[in-house]
N, C-alpha and C positions, 0 to 999 in steps of 0.2 A: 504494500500500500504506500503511495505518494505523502509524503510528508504535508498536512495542509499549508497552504501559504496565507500570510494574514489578509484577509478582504480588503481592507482598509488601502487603499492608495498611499505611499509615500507624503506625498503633500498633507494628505486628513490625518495620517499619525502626527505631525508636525503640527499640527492644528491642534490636536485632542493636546499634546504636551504643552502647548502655549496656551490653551486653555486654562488648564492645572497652573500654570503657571501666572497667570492672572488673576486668577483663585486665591490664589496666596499671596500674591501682591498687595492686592483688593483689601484682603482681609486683615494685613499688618498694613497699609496707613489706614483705612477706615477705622481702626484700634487706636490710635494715636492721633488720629487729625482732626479729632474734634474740641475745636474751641470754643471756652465757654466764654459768651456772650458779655463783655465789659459791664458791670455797673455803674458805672461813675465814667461821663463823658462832660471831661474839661474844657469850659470856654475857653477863651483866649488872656478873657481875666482871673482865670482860676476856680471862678463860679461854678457848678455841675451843671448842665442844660437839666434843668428840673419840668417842663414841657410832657406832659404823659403821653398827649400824640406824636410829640418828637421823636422820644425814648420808644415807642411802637417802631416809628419808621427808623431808626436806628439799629434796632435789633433783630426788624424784617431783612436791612440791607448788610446788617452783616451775619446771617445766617444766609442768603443768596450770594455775598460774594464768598463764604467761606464754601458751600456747595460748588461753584462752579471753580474756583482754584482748584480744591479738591481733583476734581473731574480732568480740569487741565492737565494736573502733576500727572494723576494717575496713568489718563494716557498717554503721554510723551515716556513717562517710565516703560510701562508695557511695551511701545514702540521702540525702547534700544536707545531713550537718550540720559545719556548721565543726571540721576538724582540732582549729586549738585549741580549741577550746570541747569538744571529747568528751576533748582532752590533759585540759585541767583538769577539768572532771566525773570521771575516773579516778583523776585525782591526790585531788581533795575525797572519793570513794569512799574511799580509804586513809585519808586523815586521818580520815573519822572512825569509823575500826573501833575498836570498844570491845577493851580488854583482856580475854583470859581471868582474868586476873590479880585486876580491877578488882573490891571487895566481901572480896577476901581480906588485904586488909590491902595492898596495891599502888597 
């Protein structure tokens, strides 16, 4: 009798393993990349923004920008690019957001 050969095509093994492999990716920073939501958000005079519908929209926009960095990292990792190198790409992203402020006299 013929030894079976695996069904599976070459490329879809490579697949099922990259799978697994996202798997586990997924699953150690999803473990670690969740940040909790600031309390205390500092004016400029050191006052907190006490504002309850502010503090809403503050902590809708930073659990949507933490989702979608999230999502970003994730898959640039899975795709083969160095951790650090997409950390800092993220980080240089923030550094350099212009001010809404910037033109008005800020």
């Amino acid at each position: 009798m013929r030894p079976r050969i695996n069904p599976l095509p070459r490329l879809m093994r490579g697949r099922v393993i990259c799978l697994e492999a996202e798997r586990l990716v997924c699953a150690a920073v999803e473990k670690n990349s969740e940040m909790k939501t600031p309390e205390i958000w500092p004016q400029d005079d050191g006052q907190p923004v006490s504002c309850v519908e502010k503090l809403k929209v503050l902590e809708e926009n930073w659990q949507e920008v933490q989702d979608v960095l999230r999502d970003a990292f994730e898959d640039a990792v899975l795709m083969g690019v160095s951790e650090q190198v997409m950390r800092d790409r993220l980080a240089d992203l923030v550094t350099a957001l212009v001010s809404p402020r910037q033109g008005s006299g800020a």
